[in-house]
C-alpha positions as CSV (number, residue, x, y, z in Angstrom):
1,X,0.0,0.0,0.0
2,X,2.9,2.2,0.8
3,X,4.8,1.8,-2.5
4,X,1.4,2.3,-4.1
5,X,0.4,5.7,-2.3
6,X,4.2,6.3,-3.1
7,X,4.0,6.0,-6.7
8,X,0.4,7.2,-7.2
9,X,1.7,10.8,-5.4
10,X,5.1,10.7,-7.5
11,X,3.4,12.0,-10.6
12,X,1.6,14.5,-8.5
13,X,4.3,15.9,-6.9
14,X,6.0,16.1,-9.8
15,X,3.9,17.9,-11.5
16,X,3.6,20.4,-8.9
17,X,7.8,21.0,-8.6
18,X,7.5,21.4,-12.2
19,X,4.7,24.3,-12.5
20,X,6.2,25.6,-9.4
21,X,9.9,25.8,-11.0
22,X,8.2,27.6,-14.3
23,X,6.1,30.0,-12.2
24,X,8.7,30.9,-10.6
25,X,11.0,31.4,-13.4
26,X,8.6,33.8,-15.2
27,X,7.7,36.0,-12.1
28,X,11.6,36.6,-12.3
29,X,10.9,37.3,-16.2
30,X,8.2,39.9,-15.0
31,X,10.5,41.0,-12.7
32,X,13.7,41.4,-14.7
33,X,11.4,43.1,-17.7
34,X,9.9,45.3,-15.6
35,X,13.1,46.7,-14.0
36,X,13.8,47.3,-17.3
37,X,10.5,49.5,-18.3
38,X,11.4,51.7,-15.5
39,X,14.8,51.9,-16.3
40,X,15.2,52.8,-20.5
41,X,14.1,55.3,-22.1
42,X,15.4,58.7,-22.8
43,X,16.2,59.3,-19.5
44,X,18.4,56.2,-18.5
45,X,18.2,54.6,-14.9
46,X,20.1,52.3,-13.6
47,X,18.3,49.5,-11.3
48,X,19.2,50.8,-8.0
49,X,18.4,54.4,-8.6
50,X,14.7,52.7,-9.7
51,X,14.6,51.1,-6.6
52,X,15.6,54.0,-4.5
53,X,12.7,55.6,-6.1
54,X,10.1,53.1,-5.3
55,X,10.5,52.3,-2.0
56,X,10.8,55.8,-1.5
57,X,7.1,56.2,-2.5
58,X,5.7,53.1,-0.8
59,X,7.3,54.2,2.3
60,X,6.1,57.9,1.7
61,X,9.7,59.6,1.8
62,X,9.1,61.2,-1.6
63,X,8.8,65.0,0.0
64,X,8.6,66.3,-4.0
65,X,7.5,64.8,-7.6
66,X,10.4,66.0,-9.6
67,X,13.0,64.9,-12.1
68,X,13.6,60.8,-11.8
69,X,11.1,60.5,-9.7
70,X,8.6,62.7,-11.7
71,X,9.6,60.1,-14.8
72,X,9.0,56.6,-12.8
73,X,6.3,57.4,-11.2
74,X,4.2,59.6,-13.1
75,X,5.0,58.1,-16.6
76,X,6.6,54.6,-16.8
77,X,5.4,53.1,-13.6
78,X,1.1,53.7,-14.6
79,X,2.4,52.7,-17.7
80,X,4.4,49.5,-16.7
81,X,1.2,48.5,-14.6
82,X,-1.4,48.6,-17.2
83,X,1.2,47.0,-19.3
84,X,1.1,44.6,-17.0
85,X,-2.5,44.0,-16.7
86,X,-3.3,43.8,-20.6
87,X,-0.6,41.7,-21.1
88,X,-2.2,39.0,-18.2
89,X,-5.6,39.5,-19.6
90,X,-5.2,38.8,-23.4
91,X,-2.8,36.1,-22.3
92,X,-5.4,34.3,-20.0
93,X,-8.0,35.0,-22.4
94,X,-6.4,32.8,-25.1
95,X,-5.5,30.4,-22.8
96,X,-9.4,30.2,-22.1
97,X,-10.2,30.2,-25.6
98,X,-8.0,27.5,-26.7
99,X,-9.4,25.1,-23.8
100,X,-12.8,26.2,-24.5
101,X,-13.0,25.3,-28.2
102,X,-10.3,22.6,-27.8
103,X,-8.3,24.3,-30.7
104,X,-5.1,26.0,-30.1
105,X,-5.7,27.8,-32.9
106,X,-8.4,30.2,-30.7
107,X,-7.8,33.4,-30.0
108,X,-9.9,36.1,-27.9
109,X,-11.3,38.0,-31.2
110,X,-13.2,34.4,-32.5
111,X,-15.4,35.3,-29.8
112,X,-16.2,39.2,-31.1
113,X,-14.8,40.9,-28.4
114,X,-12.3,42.4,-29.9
115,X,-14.6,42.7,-33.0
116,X,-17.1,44.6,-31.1
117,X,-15.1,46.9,-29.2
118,X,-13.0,48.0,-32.6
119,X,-16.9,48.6,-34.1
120,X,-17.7,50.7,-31.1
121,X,-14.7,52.6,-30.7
122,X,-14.4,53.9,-34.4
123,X,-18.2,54.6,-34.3
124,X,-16.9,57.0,-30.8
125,X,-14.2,58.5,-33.0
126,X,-16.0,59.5,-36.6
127,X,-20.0,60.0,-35.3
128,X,-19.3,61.3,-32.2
129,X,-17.8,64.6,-33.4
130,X,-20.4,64.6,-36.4
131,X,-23.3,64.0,-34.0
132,X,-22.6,64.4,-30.3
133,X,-20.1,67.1,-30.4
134,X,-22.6,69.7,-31.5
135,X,-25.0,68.8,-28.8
136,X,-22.9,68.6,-25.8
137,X,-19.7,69.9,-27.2
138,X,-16.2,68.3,-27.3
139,X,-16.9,64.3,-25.9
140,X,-14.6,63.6,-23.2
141,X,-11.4,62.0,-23.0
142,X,-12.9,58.7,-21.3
143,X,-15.6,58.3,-24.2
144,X,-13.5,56.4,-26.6
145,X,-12.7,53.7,-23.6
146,X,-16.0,53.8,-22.2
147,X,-17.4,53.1,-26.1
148,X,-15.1,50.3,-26.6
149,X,-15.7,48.3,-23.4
150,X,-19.1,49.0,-23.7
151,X,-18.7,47.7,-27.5
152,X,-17.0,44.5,-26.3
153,X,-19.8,43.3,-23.6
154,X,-22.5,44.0,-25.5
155,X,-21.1,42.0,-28.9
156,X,-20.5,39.0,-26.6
157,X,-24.0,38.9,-25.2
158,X,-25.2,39.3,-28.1
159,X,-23.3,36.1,-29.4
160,X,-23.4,34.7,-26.4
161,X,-28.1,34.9,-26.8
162,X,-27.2,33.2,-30.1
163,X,-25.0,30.4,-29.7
164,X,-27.7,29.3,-26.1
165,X,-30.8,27.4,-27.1
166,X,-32.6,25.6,-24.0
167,X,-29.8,26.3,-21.3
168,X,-27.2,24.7,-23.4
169,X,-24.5,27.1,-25.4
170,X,-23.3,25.7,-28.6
171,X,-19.4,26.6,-28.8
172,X,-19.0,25.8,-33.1
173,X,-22.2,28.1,-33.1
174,X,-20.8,31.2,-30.8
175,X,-17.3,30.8,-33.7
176,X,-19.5,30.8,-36.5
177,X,-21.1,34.2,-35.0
178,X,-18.1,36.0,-33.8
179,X,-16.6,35.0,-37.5
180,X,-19.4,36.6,-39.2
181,X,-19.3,39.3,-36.7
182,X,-16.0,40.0,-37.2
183,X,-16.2,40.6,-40.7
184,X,-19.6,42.7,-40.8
185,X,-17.5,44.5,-38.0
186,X,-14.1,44.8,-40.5
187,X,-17.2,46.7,-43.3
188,X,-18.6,48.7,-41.4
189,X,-15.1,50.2,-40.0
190,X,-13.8,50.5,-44.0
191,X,-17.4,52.5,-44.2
192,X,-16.4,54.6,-41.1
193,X,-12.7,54.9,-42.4
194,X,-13.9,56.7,-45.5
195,X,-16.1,58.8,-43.8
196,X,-13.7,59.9,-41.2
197,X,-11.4,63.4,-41.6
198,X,-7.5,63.6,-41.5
199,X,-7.5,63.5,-37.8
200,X,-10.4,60.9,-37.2
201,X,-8.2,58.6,-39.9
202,X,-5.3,59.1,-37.7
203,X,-7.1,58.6,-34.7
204,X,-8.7,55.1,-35.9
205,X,-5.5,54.2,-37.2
206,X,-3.3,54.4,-34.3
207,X,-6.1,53.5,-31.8
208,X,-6.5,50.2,-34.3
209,X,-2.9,49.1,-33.7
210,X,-2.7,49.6,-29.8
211,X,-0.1,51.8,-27.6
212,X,0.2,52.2,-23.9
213,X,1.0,55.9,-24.4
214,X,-1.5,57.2,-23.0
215,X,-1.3,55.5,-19.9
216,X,-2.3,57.0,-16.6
217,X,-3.8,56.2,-13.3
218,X,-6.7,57.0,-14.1
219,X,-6.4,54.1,-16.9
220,X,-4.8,52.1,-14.3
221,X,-7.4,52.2,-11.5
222,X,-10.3,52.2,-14.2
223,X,-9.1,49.2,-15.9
224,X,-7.8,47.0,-12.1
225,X,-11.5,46.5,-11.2
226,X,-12.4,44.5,-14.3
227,X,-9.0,42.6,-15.0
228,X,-7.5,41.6,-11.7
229,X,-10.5,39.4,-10.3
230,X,-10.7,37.6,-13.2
231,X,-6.9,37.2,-13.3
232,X,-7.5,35.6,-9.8
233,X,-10.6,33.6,-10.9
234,X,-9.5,32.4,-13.8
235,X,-7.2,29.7,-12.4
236,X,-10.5,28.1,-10.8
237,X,-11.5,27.1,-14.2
238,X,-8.6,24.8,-14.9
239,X,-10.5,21.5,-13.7
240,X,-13.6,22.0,-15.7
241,X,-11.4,23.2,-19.0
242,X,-9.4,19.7,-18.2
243,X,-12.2,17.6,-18.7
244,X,-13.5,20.0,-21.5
245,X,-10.5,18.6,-23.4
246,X,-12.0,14.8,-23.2
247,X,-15.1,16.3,-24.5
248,X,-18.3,18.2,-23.4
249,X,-20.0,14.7,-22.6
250,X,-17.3,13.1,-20.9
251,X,-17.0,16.3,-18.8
252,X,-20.5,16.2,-18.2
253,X,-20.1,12.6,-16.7
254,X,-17.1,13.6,-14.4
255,X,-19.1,15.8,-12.4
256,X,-18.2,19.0,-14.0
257,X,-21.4,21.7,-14.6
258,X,-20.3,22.3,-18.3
259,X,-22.5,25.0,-19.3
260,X,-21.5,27.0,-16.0
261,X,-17.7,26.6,-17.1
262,X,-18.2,27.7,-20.7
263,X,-20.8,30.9,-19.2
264,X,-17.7,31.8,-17.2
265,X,-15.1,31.6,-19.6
266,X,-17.1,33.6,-22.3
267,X,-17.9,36.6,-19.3
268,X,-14.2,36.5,-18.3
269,X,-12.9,37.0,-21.6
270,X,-15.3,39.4,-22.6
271,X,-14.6,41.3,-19.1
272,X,-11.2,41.2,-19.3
273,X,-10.7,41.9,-23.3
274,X,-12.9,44.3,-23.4
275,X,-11.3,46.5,-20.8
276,X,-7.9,46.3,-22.2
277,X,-9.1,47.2,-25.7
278,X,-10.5,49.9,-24.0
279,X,-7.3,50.9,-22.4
280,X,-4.7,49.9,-25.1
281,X,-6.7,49.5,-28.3
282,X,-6.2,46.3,-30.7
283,X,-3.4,44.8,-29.4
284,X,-3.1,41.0,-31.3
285,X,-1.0,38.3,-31.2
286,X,-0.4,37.7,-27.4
287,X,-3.5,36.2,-27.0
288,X,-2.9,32.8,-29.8
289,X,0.7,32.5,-29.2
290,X,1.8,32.7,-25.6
291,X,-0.9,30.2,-24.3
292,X,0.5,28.2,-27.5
293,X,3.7,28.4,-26.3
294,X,3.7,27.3,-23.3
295,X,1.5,24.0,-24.3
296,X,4.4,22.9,-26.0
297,X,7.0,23.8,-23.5
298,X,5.3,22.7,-20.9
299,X,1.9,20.7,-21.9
300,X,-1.5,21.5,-21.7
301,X,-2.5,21.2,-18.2
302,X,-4.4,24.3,-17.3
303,X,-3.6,24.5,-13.7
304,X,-0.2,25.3,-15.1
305,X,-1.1,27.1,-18.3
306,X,-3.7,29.6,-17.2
307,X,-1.3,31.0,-14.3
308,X,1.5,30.5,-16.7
309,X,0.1,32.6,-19.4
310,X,-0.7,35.1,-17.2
311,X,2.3,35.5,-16.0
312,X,4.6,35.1,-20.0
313,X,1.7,37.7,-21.3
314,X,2.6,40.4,-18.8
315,X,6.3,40.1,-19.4
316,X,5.6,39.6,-23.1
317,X,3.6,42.7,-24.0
318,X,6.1,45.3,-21.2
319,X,8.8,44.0,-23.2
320,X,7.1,44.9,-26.7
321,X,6.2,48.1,-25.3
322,X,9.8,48.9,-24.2
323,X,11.3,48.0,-27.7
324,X,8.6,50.1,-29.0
325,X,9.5,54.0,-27.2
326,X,13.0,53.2,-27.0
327,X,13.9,51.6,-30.7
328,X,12.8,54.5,-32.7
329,X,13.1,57.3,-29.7
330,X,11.7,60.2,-29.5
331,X,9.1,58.4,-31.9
332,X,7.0,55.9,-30.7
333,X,6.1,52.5,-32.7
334,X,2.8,50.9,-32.1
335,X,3.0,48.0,-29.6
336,X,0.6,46.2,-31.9
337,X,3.2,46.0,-35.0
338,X,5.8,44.8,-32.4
339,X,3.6,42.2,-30.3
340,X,3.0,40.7,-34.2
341,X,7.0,41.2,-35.5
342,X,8.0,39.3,-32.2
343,X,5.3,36.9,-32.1
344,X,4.8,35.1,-35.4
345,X,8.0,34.4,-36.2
346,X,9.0,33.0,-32.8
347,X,5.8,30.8,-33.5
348,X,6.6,29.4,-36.8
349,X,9.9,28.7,-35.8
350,X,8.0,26.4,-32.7
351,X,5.6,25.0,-35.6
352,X,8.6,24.0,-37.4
353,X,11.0,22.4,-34.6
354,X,7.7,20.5,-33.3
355,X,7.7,17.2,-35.0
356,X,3.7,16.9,-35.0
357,X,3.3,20.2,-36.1
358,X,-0.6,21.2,-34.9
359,X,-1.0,18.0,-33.2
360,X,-1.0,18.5,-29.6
């Protein structure tokens, strides 16, 4: 009985040295890329000097907000955090895509999230000066982020009323709709690109590949309250998405309440991508290939990959953004160019050195 218990726990402990080893190794990625946020730039810092300067504000010693200090903590540091956060949400997201629809193929905008929010966003930034602006004057700065999230939620309920018939949501009929979606949604923006102005064109343009320029904390606080509980939720979900992989009956037999898991993935992607459009704008590629990535580093076990995406995303996407105000300084490149550049090379070359190609 003893050798049995010993070698029925062996694989078990084993599993949990190994996803504690990788955590650990990329919270010291986060860590060492976001030393390095607060740190480049025009102004260089070195490490120590960043340091100083944080614990001098969490401790409260900071008696005036000038020079470094004025840089960390009022520019790269809001900036670093909702860097941060985005990254960990599109990240997660994937990784609850891909266990969702079983396909690691899935990525957050199948669902019309990102679809949506796009839609509503350029419909903030070409009508709203044509229609709003002359009854209530210029909209406000927090229209465009308020439009898009509000864009995002509403697309995926709207999906979400489709794909359910009698309590049960069909998954292949939710991707049929957001792919439909998402290319009514790709028309109607063309439309809104030809009607837009110089500026509106620029707007749509820049907003449509994604920065973290404008970052604040105001952006910070307003986008915490949607993306860090279902950062910390998400990891709950990694039992039900297990058994999801042997299929939705087999699932169903194991105990797990099937439509409950797929209800909560499809909110916690739609919460989560729809505030860091909001925030960022279209930011692509981190969602299909970090998830990806780790599945074939380190398998598809979600109680490993959902934290572990988290985790790579964040340090992926503060990375991209660091290359992107410091590679072409005092220009700025958008992150969304970067996060693509970076991305789909480094996953073709994975494609290519995996022997089974797709096959997981």
């Amino acid at each position: 009985m003893t050798a049995l218990a010993l070698h029925d726990g062996g694989p078990r402990f084993a599993l949990r040295e190994r996803t504690a080893l990788l955590l650990a190794a990329l919270a010291a990625l986060v860590l060492l890329t976001s030393l390095a946020a607060l740190g480049l730039g025009a102004t260089g810092l070195a490490p120590a000097r960043v340091f100083g300067i944080v614990a001098d504000a969490l401790t409260g010693r900071t008696a005036a907000m000038e020079g470094d200090a004025l840089i960390v903590l009022q520019v790269r540091l809001p900036r670093l955090l909702l860097g941060l956060l985005i990254g960990a949400a599109l990240a997660s997201s994937g990784a609850l895509m891909q266990g969702l629809f079983r396909n690691p193929l899935a990525d957050p905008g199948l669902v019309g999230v990102s679809a949506g929010a796009a839609l509503a966003a350029a419909a903030t930034i070409v009508l709203g000066d044509a229609l709003l602006a002359p009854l209530i004057g210029p909209l406000p700065f927090h229209a465009l982020p308020v439009g898009a999230f509000a864009g995002g939620l509403l697309t995926t309920l709207a999906l979400y009323l489709v794909a359910t018939r009698g309590g049960r949501t069909s998954i292949a009929t939710m991707l049929l709709a957001g792919v439909a979606f998402g290319a009514l949604s790709g028309a109607i923006m063309g439309l809104f690109s030809y009607l837009s102005d110089d500026r509106q064109l620029r707007d749509l343009a820049f907003w449509s590949l994604g920065s973290l320029s404008g970052a604040t904390w105001t952006k910070v606080t307003a986008a915490t309250p949607f993306i860090l509980p279902m950062l910390l939720a998400t990891p709950f979900l990694a039992r039900g998405l297990n058994a999801l992989s042997l299929g939705e009956a087999e699932a169903y037999h194991l105990g797990v309440p099937v439509q409950r898991v797929k209800a909560l993935a499809i909110l916690f992607v739609a919460v989560a991508v729809g505030a860091s459009v909001a925030a960022a704008g279209m930011i692509g590629f981190v969602g299909i290939v970090v998830p990806h990535v780790l599945r074939l580093l380190a398998g598809a076990d979600h109680r490993m990959l959902l934290p572990a995406s988290a985790l790579l995303g964040a340090a992926l996407l503060v990375a991209a953004d660091t290359v992107a105000r410091t590679v072409a300084a005092p220009a700025e490149l958008p992150i969304g160019i970067l996060t693509a550049a970076i991305g789909a090379p480094f996953f073709l070359w994975l494609l290519l050195r995996r022997p089974g190609g797709m096959a997981l």
